[in-house]
C-alpha positions as CSV (number, residue, x, y, z in Angstrom):
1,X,-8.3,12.8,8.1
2,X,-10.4,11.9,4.7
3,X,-10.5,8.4,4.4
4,X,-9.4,7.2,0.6
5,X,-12.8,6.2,-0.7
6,X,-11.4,3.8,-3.2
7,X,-10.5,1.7,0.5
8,X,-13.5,3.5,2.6
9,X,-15.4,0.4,2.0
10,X,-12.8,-1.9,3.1
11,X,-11.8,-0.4,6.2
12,X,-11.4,3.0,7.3
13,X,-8.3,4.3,9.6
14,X,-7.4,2.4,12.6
15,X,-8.2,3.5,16.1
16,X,-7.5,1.0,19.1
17,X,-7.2,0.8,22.5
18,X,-4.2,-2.3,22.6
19,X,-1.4,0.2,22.5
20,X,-2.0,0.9,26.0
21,X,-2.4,-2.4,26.6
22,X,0.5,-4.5,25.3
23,X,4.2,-2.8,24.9
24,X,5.3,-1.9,21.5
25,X,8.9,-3.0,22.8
26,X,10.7,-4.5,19.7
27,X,10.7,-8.1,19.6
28,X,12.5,-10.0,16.7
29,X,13.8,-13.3,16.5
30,X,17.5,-12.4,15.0
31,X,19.1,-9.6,17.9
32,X,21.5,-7.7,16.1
33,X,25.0,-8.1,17.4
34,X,27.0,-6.5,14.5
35,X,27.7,-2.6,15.6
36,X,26.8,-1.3,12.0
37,X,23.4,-2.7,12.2
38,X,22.6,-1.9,15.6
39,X,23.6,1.5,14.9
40,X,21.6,1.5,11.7
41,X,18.3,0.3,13.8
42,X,19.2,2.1,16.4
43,X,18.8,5.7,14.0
44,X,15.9,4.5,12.5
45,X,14.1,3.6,15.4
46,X,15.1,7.2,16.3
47,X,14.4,9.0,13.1
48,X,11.1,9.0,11.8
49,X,10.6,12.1,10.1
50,X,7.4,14.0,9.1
51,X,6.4,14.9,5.5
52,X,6.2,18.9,6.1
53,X,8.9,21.2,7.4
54,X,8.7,24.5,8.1
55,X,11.7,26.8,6.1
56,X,13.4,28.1,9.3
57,X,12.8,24.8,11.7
58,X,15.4,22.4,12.3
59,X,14.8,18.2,11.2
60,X,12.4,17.3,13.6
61,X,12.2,13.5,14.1
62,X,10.2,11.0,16.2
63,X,10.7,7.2,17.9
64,X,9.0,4.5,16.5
65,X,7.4,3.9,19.8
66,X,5.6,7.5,20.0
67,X,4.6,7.4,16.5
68,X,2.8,3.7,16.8
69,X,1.3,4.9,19.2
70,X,0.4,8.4,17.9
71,X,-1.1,6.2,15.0
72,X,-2.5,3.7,17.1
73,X,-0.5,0.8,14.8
74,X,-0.4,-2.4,16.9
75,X,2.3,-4.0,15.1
76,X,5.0,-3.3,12.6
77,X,7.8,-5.2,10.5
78,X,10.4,-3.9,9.1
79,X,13.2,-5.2,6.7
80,X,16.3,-3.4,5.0
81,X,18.4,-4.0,1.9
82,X,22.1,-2.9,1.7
83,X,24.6,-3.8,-0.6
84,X,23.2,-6.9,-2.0
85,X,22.0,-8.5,0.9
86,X,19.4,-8.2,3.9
87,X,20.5,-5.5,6.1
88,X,18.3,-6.0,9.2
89,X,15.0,-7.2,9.5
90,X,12.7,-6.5,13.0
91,X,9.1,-7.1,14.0
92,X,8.1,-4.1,16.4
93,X,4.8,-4.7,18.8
94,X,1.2,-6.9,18.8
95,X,0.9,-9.6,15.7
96,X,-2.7,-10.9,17.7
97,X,-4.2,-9.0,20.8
98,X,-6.5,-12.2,21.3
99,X,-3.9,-14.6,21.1
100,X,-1.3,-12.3,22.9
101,X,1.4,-12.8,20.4
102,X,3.9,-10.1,19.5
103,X,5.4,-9.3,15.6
104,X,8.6,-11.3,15.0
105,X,10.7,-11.7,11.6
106,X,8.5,-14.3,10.8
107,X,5.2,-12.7,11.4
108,X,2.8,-12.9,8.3
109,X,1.1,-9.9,6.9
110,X,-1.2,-9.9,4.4
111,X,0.6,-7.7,1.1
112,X,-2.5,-6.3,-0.2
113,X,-1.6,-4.8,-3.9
114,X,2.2,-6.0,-3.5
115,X,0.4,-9.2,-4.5
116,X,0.5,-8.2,-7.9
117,X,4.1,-7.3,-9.0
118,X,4.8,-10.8,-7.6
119,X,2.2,-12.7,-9.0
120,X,3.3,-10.8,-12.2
121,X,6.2,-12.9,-12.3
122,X,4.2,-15.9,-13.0
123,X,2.7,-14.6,-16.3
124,X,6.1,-13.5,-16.8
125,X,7.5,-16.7,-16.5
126,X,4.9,-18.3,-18.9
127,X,5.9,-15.8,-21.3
128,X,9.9,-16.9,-20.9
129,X,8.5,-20.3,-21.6
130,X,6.3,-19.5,-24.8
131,X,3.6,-20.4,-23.7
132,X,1.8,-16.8,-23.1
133,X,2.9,-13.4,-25.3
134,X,2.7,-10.3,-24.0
135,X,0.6,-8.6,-27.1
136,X,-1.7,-11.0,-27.9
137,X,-5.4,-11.1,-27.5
138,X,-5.8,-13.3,-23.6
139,X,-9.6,-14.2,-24.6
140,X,-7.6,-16.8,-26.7
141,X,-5.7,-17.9,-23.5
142,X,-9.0,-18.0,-21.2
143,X,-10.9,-21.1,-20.9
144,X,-14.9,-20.7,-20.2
145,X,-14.8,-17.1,-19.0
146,X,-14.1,-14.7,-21.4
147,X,-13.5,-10.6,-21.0
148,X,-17.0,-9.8,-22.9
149,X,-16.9,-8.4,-25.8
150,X,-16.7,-4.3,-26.1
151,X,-16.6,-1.4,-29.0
152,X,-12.8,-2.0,-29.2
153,X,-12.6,-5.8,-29.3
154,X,-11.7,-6.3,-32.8
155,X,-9.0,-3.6,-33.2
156,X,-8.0,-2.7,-29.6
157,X,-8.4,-6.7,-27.6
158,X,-7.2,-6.9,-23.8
159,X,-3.7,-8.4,-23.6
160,X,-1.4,-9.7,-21.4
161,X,1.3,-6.2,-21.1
162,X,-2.6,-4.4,-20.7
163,X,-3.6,-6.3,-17.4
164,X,0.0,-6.3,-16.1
165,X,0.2,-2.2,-16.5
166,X,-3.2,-1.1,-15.7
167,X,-4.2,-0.1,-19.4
168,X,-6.7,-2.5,-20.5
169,X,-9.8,-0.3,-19.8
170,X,-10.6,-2.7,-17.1
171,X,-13.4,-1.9,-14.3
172,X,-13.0,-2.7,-10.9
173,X,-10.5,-0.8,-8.6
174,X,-10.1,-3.0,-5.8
175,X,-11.6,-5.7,-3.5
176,X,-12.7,-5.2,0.7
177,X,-12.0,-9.3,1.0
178,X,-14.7,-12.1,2.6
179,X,-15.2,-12.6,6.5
180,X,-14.5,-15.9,7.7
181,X,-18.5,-16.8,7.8
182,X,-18.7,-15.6,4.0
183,X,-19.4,-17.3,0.9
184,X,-16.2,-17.6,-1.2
185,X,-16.5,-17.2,-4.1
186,X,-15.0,-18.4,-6.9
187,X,-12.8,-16.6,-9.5
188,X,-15.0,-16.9,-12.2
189,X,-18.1,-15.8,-9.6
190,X,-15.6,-12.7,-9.2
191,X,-15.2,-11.8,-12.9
192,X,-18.9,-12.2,-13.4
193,X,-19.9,-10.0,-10.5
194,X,-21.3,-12.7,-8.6
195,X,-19.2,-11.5,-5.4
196,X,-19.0,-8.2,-3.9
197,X,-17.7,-6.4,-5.9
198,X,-18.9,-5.7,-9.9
199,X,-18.6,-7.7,-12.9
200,X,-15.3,-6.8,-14.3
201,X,-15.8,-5.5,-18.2
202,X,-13.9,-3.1,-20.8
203,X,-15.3,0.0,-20.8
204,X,-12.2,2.2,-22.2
205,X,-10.6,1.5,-25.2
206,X,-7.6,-0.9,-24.2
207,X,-4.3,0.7,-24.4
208,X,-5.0,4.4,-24.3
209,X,-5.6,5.3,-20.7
210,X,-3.8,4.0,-17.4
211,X,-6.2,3.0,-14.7
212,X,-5.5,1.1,-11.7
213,X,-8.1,-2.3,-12.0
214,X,-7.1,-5.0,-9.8
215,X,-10.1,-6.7,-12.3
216,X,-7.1,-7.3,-14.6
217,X,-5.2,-9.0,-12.6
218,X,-8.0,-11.3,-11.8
219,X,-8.0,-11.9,-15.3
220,X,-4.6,-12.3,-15.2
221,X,-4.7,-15.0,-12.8
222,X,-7.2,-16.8,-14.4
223,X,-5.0,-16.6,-17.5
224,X,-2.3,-18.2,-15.9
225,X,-4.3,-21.3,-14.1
226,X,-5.9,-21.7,-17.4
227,X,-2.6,-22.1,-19.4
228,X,-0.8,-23.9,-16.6
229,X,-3.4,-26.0,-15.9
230,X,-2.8,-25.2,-12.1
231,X,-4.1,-23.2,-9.3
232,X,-2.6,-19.9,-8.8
233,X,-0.9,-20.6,-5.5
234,X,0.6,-24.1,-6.6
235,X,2.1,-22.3,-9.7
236,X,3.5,-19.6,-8.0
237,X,5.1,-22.0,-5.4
238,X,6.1,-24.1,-7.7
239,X,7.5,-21.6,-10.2
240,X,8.1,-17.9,-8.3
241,X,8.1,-18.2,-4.2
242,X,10.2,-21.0,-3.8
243,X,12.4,-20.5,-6.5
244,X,13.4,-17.0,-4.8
245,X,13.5,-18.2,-1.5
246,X,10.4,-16.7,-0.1
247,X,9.4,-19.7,1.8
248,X,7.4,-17.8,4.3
249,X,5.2,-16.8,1.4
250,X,2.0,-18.1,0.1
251,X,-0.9,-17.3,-1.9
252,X,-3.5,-20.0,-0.8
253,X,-7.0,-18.5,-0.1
254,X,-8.3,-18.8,2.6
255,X,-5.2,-19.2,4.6
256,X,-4.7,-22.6,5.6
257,X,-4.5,-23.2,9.4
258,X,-1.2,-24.5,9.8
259,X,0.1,-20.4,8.7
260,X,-2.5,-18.8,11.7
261,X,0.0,-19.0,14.5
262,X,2.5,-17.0,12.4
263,X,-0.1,-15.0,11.2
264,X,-0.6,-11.3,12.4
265,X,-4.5,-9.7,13.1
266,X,-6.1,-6.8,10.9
267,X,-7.6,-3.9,13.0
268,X,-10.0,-2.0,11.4
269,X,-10.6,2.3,11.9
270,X,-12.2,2.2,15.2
271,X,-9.8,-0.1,16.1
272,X,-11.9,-3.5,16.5
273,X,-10.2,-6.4,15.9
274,X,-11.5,-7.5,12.6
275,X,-14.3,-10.9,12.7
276,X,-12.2,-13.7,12.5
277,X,-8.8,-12.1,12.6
278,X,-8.6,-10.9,9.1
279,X,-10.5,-11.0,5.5
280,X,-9.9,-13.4,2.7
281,X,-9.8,-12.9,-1.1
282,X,-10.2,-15.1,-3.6
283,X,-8.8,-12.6,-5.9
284,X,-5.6,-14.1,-5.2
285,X,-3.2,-12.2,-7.8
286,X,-4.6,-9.2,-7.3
287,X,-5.2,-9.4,-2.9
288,X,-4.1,-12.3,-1.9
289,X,-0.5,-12.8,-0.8
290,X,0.8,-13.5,2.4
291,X,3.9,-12.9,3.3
292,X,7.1,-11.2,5.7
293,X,9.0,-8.3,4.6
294,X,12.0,-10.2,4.7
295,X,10.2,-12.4,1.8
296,X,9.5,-9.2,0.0
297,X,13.5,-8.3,-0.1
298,X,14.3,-11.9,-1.6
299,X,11.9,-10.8,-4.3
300,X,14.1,-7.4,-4.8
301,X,17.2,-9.2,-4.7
302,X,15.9,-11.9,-7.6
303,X,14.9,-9.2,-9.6
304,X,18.1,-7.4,-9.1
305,X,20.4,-10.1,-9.7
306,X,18.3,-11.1,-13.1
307,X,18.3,-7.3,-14.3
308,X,22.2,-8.0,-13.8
309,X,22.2,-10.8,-16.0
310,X,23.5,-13.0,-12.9
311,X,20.3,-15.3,-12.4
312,X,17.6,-16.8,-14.1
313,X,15.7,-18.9,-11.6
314,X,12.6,-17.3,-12.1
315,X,13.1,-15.1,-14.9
316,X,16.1,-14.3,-17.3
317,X,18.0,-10.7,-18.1
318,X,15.8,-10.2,-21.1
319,X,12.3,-10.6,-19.0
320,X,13.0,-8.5,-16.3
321,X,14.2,-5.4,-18.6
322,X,10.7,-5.8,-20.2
323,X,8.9,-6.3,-17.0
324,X,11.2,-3.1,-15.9
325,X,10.5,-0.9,-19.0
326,X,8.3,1.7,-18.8
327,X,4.6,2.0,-19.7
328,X,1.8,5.0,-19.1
329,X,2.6,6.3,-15.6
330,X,6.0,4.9,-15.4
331,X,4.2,1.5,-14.3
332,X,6.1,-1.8,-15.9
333,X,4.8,-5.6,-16.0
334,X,3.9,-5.4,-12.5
335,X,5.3,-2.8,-10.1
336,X,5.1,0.8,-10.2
337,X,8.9,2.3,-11.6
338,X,10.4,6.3,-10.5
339,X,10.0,8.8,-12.8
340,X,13.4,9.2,-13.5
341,X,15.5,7.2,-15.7
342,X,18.6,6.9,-12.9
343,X,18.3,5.3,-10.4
344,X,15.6,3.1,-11.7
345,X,13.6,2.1,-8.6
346,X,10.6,-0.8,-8.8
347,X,8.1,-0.5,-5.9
348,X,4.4,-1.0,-5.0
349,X,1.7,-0.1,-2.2
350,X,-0.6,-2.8,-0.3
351,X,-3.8,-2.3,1.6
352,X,-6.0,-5.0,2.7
353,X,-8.5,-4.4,5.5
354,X,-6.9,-3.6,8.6
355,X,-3.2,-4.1,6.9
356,X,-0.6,-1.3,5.5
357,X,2.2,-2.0,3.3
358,X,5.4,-0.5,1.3
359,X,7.9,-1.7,-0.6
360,X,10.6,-0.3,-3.0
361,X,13.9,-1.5,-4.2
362,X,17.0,0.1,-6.8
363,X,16.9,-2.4,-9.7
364,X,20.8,-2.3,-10.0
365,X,22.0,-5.6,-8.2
366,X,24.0,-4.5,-4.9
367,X,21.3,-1.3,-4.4
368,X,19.3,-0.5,-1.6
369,X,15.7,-1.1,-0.7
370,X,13.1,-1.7,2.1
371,X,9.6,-3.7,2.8
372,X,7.6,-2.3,5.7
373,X,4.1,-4.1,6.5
374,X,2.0,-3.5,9.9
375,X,-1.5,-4.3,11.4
376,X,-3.4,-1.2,10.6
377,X,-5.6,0.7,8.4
378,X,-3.5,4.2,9.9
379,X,-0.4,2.5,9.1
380,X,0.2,4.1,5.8
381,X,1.2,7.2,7.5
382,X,3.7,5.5,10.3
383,X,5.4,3.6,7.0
384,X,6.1,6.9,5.3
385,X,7.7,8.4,8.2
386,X,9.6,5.3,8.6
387,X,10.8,5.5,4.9
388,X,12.2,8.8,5.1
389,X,14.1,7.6,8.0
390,X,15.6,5.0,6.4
391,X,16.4,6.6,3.3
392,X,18.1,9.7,5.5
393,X,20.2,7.2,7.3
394,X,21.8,5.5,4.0
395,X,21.9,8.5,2.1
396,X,19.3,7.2,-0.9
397,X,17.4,10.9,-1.1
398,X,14.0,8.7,-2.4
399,X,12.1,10.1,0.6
400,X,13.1,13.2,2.8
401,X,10.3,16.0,4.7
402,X,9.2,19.1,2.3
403,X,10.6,22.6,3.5
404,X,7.6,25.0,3.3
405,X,7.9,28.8,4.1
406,X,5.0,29.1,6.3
407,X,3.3,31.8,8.3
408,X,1.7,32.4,11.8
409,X,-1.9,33.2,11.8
410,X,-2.4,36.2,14.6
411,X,-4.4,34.8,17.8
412,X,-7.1,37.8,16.8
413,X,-8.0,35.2,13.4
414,X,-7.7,31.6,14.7
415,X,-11.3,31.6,16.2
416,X,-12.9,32.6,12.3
417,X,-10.9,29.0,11.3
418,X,-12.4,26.9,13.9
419,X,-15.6,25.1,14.5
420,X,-17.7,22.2,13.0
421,X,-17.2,21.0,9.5
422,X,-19.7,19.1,7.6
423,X,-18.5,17.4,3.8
424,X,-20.3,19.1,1.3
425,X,-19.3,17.2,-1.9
426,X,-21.6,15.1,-4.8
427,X,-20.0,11.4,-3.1
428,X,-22.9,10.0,-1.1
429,X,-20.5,7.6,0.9
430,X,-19.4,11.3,2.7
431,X,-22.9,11.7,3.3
432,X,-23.2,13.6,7.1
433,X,-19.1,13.2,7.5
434,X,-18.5,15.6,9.9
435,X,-14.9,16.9,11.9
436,X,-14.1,19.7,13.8
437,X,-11.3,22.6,13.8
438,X,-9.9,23.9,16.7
439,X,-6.4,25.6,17.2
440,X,-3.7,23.6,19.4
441,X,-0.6,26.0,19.7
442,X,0.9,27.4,16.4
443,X,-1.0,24.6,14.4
444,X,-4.6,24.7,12.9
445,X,-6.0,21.0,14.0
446,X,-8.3,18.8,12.3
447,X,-10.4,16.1,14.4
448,X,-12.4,13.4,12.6
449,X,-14.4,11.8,15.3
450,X,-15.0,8.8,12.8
451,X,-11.7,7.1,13.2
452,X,-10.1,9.6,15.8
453,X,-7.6,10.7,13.5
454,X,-6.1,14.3,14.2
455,X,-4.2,16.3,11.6
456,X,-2.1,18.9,12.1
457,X,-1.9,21.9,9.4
458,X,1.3,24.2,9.1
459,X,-0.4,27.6,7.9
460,X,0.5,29.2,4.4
461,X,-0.2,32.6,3.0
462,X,-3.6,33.2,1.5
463,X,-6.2,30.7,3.6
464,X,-3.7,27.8,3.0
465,X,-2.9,25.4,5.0
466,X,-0.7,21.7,4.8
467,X,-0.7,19.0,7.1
468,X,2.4,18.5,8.6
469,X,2.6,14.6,9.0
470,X,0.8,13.5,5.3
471,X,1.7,16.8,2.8
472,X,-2.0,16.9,2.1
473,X,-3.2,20.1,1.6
474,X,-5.8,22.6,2.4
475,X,-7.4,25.4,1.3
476,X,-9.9,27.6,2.7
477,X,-12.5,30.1,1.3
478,X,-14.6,32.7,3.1
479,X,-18.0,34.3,3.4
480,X,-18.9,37.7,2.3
481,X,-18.5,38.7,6.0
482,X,-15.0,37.7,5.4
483,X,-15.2,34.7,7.9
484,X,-13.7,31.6,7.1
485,X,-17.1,29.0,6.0
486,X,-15.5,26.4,3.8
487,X,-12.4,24.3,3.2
488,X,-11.3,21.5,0.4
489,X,-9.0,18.9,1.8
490,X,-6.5,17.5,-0.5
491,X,-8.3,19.2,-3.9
492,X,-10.8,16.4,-3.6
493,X,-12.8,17.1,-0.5
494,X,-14.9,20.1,0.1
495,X,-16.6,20.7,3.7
496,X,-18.9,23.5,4.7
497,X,-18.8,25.1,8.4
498,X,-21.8,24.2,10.3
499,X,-23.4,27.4,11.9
């Protein structure tokens, strides 16, 4: 329902009318023939499963088909690891509405923030090569730009292991991308605010908080063109991509024209086909990737073959237990890494407008792992119920539905929870955001009639509530009359009831 507000500028959920309009009958250019994969497509296909469960219910599970469609998600990819190798890999539904083509194996998504544990491996590299180290101060790798100076500079300066694990006290969250009739700017116009988006500046002491800033790894990237002497994408071609065999791949911004008829559409919430087909981003370490999920598994099978000690194409034994190692909030030198210490699992999120990503991988060589990328701003939802299905058919246990005891709210109370809701927080972007409660069966509904999204709530004891489908919960307070008047979504986001 609530849109994330760090990506509310950039696109809110996707709402379209193209399901109805094109089949989301799988198309993919390798059909399986071998009876273990088939029947491994065949349950996941089968098995989505939600995030919520009630105690006493048995494992409900969903088709890939309904649940596109119940999500309004044009077009999906999907790629498995198993023992060391690629699995299966299979493009589901609509790559381009206007040009009519469907998602294949080789259909093109943009990563969003799964740009950066790859580009990561270029710093990485330069580090392998001593020509970049990981604790030193990166003003003295930068050429003309320069982080500016802060309180901390002279005991606590911005290094290389601070932009690679989110701790450098670095502004700047994320980046909504350029329209095709933009300006495009430069990196250095990025860093100096000269975009859209703020000048990117220390404004935490480095090293003592985590904080997401896809600023750093702007600065990161202009780290490595400025020691390389190179571009970003020719380096990483040069030096990462190729080198791992993810030829599909590329980081050149904008995307050239010979990739557009491989490359899928964005949608964005109200399900418009994005100006142009999609956004572009300059910001190229941090946004800028372009790539397949079957790409994204060569990547997982590099690094687990270098954590084994049994490759070194890219980067040796030594680098990727560093890059592995972990920092505040289990992050390493690039991806995000589980909390517990066995089995160690590297992974990262991507969302560009009108694009939803996933991937995670075991770091022992011969261990599982997945990349799922589609067309849609609602696809974050569809990928996690297409996780737990894949981690419940090959027995992983990274991903399976909650059990929750839950309750039945008597017929005689369901009319004090419904009606109009209006937010009620301090965030101005909420300003006038307004959705509506009604009940549908056992389940309390949410509508938001800004990007048509409806969530369903499983009911808790005392005014609780938690939606079925995310795990986000709710919580509701009441009036002196004893009449439900107020709820906070997901601890963040307070609404009122309007009389």
């Amino acid at each position: 329902m609530i849109p994330n507000l760090q990506l509310r500028s950039f696109s809110l959920f996707f709402l379209g009318c193209l399901i109805g309009l094109f089949s989301c009958q799988p198309t993919t250019t390798e059909p399986a023939v071998d009876p273990e994969v088939a029947e491994a497509i065949k349950a996941i296909e089968n098995g989505l499963l939600p995030a919520v469960l009630p105690t006493e219910d048995t494992l409900t599970s969903y088709t890939l088909d309904e649940r596109m469609a119940y999500y309004h998600v044009p077009g999906v990819s999907i790629a498995v690891l198993k023992d060391g190798e690629i699995h299966w890999a299979k493009g589901y539904g609509v790559a381009d509405s206007l040009q009519g083509t469907t998602v294949d194996t080789n259909t093109l998504f943009q990563a969003g923030s799964i740009s950066k544990p790859v580009a990561a491996l270029a710093a990485l590299h330069l580090v392998q090569a001593g020509k970049l180290e990981l604790d030193t101060d990166v003003n003295t790798y930068l050429s003309g730009w320069k982080i500016p100076e802060h309180d901390w500079s002279e005991n606590a300066p911005v290094t290389l292991r601070h932009l690679l694990t989110h701790t450098g006290g670095l502004t700047v969250h994320g980046f909504p991308g350029y329209t095709q009739t933009d300006t495009f700017p430069g990196i250095e116009q990025v860093l100096q605010g000269e975009g859209n988006t703020p000048a990117v500046f220390v404004d935490t002491e480095p090293g003592t908080n985590w904080r997401y800033s896809g600023g750093g790894y702007t600065i990161m990237e202009k780290v490595v063109e400025d020691v390389s002497g190179m571009p970003l994408e020719t380096y990483t071609r040069q030096h990462v991509l190729d080198p791992m065999g993810m030829t599909k791949s590329t980081y050149e911004q904008p995307l050239p024209a010979k990739y557009h008829p491989q490359a899928s559409a964005a949608y964005d919430g109200m399900g418009t086909y994005i100006d142009g087909g999609w956004h572009n981003y300059p910001e190229q370490a941090a946004a800028g990737l372009w790539t397949t999920p079957r790409d994204l598994l060569r990547y997982a099978l590099e690094m687990q073959a270098a954590y084994a000690g049994g490759s070194d194409r890219v980067i040796n034994q030594e680098t990727v237990s560093a890059m592995l190692t972990r920092h505040q909030n289990n992050w390493g030198l690039g991806p995000a890494l589980s909390t517990e210490e066995e089995p160690l699992i590297f992974a990262h999120g991507g969302k560009n407008a009108g694009f939803s990503n996933t991937f995670m991988a075991f770091a022992k060589k011969g261990g599982g792992g997945l990349a799922i990328m589609t067309n849609a701003d609602q696809g974050t939802s569809l990928m996690r119920e297409i996780e737990r299905a894949i981690s419940d058919h090959y027995g992983w246990e990274t991903a399976m539905p909650r059990r929750v005891d839950t309750i039945i709210i008597p017929e005689t109370e369901r009319p004090g929870f419904e009606g109009d809701y209006v937010y009620d927080g301090e965030d101005v972007r909420m300003d006038g955001y307004r959705v509506k409660l009604t009940y549908s069966g056992n389940y309390l509904t949410i509508y938001d009639p800004q990007n048509g999204q409806v969530n369903e709530l499983l009911s808790l004891p005392e005014d609780r509530f938690i939606d079925r489908n995310s795990g986000d919960r709710v919580m509701f307070s009441r009036a002196e009359d004893g009449i439900p008047n107020r709820f906070i979504f997901s601890g963040a986001f307070p609404f009122r009831k309007v009389e």
